[in-house]
Every structure is written in C-alpha cells, then in structure tokens.
C-alpha positions as CSV (number, residue, x, y, z in Angstrom):
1,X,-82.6,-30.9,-48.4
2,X,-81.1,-33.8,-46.2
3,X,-78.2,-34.0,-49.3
4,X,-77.4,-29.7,-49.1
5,X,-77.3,-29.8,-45.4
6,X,-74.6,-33.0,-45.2
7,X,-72.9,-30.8,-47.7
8,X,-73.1,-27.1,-46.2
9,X,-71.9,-29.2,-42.8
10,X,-68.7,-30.8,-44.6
11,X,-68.4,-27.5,-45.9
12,X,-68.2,-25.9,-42.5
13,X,-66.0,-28.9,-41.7
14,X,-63.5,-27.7,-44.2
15,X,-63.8,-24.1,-43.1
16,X,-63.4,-25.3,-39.2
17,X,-60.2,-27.3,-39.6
18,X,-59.1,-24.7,-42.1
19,X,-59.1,-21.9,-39.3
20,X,-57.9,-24.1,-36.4
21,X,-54.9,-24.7,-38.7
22,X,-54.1,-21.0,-39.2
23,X,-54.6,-20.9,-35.4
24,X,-52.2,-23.4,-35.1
25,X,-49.9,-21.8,-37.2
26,X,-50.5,-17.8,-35.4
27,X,-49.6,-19.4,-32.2
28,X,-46.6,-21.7,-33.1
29,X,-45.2,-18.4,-35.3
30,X,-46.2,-16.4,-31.7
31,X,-44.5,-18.9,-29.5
32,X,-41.8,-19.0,-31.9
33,X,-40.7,-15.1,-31.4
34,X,-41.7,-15.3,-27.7
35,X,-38.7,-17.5,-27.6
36,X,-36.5,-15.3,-30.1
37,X,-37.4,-12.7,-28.2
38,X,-36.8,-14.2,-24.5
39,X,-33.3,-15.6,-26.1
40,X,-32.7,-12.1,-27.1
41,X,-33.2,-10.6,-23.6
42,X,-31.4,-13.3,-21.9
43,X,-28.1,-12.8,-24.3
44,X,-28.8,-8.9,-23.4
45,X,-29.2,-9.2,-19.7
46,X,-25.9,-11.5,-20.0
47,X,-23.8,-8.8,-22.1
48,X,-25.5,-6.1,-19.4
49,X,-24.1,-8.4,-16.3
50,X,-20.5,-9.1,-17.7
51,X,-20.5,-5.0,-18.7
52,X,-21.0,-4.6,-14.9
53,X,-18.9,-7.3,-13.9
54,X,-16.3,-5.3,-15.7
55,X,-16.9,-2.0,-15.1
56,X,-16.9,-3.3,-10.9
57,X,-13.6,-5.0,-11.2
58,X,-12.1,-1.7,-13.1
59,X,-13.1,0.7,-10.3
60,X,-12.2,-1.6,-8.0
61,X,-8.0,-1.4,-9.2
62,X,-8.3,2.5,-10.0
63,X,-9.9,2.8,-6.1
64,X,-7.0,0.7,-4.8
65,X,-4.8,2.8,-7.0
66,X,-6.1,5.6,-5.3
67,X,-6.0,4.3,-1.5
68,X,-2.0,3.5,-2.7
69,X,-1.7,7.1,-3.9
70,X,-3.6,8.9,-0.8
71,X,-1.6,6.4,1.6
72,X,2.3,7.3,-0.2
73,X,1.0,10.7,-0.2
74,X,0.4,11.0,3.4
75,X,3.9,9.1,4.1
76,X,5.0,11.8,1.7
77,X,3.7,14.7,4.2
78,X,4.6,13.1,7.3
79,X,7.5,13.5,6.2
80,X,7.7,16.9,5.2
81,X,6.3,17.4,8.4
82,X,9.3,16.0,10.3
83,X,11.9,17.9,7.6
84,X,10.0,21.4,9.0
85,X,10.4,20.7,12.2
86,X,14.3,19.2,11.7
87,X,14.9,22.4,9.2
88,X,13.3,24.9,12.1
89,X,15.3,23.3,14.9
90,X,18.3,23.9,12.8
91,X,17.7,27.3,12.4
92,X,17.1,28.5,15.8
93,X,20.4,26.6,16.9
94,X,21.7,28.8,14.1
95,X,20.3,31.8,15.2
96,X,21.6,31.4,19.3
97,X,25.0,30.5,17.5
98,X,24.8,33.7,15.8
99,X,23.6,35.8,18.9
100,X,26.3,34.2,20.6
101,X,28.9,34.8,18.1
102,X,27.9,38.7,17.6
103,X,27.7,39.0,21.5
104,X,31.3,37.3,21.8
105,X,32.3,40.1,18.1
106,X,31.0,42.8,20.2
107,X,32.9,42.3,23.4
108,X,35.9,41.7,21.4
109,X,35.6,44.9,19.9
110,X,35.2,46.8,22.8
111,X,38.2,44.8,24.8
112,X,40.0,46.1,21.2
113,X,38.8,49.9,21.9
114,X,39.9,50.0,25.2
C-alpha cells in the first residue's frame, strides 16, 4: 500500500511539474506577443505622429501660401481702387473740358451767324 502511494505521489509529481512547465511556457509565449504586440503599437503610434507631423507642417506652407495670396490680392484691389478713382477724376475734368469747349463752339457759331 505504503509502496503504490510513494508511487501514485511521484506520479503526481511528474504530472505537477509537467503542467507548471506548460504554464511556463503559455505565459512566456503570452508575454512574448504582449511585447510583439506593444512593439507593434509603438512603431504605429510613431508612423501615426510623424503622418501628423507632416500633414501639420504641409498646411502650415499652403496657409502661408494663402495669407501671401489674400495679402497681394488685397494690394491688388487697393489698387484698382485708386486707378477708379484716378480714371473717374480724369473723366469729369474731361467732361467740364468738353462743356467748356461746346459752350466756347456754340458762341462761336452764333458770333459767326451774326
């Protein structure tokens, strides 16, 4: 009895170490693809930041592109602006220079009639 009981215990023994070993080995393979996986995520959240970095520093030159192109465009109508105003000036001096001359044509032609 004593002799089957020493043996189902080494037998147990065996069975024991045999399990904590596949333990062992289920949570070094586990801990092993936690780290794959965290090194994934890390290389991901790196390619993620640098696409941002990227994408920030892009819009930032096509927003300064635009501030250039709103700011010569505003130069631009300012002066248009003052071209009007020159052009209208011009034309109303033209105008009293044309009154003046038909005023001076019509009294010449009645000094001519008379």
């Amino acid at each position: 009895q004593l002799h089957l009981t020493t043996s189902e215990k080494n037998e147990l023994a065996r069975s024991l170490e045999m399990v904590q070993n596949q333990l062992q080995e289920k949570e070094s393979e586990i801990k092993r693809e936690i780290s794959e996986h965290k090194n994934r995520l890390l290389q991901a959240e790196r390619e993620h930041q640098d696409a941002l970095t990227e994408a920030n520093q892009k819009n930032k030159v096509e927003i300064e592109a635009c501030h250039e192109k709103i700011s010569s465009l505003e130069h631009f109508i300012t002066s248009q602006k003052l071209e009007i105003e020159h052009l209208k000036s011009n034309k109303e001096q033209l105008n009293n220079s044309l009154k003046e001359a038909n005023q001076a044509l019509g009294e010449l032609l009645k000094a001519k009639v008379r």
